[in-house]
C-alpha positions as CSV (number, residue, x, y, z in Angstrom):
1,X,0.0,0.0,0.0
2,X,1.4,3.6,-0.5
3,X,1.0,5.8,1.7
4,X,1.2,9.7,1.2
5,X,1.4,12.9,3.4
6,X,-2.0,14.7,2.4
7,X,-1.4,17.3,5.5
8,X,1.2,18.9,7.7
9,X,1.0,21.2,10.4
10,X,2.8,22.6,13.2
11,X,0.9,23.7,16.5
12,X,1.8,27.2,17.6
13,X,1.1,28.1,21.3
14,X,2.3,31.5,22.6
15,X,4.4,32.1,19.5
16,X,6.1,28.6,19.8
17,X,6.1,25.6,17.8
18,X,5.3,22.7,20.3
19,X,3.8,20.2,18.1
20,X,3.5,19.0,14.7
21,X,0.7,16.8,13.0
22,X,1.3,14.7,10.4
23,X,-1.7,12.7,8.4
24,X,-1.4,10.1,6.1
25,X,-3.7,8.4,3.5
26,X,-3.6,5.6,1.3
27,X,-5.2,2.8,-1.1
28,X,-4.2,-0.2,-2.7
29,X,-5.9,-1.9,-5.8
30,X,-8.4,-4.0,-4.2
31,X,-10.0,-0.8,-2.5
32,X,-8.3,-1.2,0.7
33,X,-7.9,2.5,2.5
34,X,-6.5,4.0,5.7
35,X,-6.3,7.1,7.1
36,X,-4.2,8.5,9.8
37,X,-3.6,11.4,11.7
38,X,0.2,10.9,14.4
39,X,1.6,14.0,16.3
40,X,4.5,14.8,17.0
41,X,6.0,16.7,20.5
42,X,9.2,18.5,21.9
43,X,9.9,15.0,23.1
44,X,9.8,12.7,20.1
45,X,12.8,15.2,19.3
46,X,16.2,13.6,19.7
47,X,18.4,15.7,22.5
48,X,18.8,19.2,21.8
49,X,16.4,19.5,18.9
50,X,14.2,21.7,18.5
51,X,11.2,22.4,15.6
52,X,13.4,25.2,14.2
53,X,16.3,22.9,14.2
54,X,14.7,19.7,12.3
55,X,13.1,19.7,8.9
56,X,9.8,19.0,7.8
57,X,11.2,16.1,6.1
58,X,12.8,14.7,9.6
59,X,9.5,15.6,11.5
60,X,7.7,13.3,8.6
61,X,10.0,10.5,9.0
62,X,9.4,10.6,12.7
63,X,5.8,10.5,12.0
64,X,6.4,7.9,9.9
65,X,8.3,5.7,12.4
66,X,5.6,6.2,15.1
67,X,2.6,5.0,12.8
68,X,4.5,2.2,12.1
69,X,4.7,1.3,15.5
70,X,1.0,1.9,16.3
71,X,-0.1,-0.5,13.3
72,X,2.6,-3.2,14.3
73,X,0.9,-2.9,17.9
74,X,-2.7,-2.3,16.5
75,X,-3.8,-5.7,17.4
76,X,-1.9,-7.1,20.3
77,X,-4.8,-6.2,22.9
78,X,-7.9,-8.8,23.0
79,X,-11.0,-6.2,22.5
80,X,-14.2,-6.8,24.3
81,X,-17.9,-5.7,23.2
């Protein structure tokens, strides 16, 4: 499946970036979709980093790396009705 970023934000608070937000989307051929929305704080940052010190394209690939871990752990809880 291929997934693209279809929005990027930062969140500004006091005239500081603290956050980001990162969605993706995607589709496969058989009609298969998902949709996600992973954000991203000060302390996802490695030591010293800042928003104004990484680039959009570092703050995507951190995104990146934390929806991967949600959709490897997605299912490793029993769910009760």
């Amino acid at each position: 499946m291929n997934m693209t970023v279809n929005s990027f934000n930062y969140v500004i608070e006091n005239g500081a970036i603290t956050g980001a937000t990162v969605a993706f989307a995607g589709n496969d051929s058989n009609g298969q979709f998902i949709n996600a929305q992973v954000k991203i704080a000060v302390s996802d940052l490695a030591s010293g980093q800042t928003f104004l010190t990484v680039t959009p394209e570092d703050i995507q690939k951190l995104a990146e790396t934390k929806f991967k871990g949600y959709a490897d752990n997605a299912f490793t809880t029993t769910a009760t009705a």
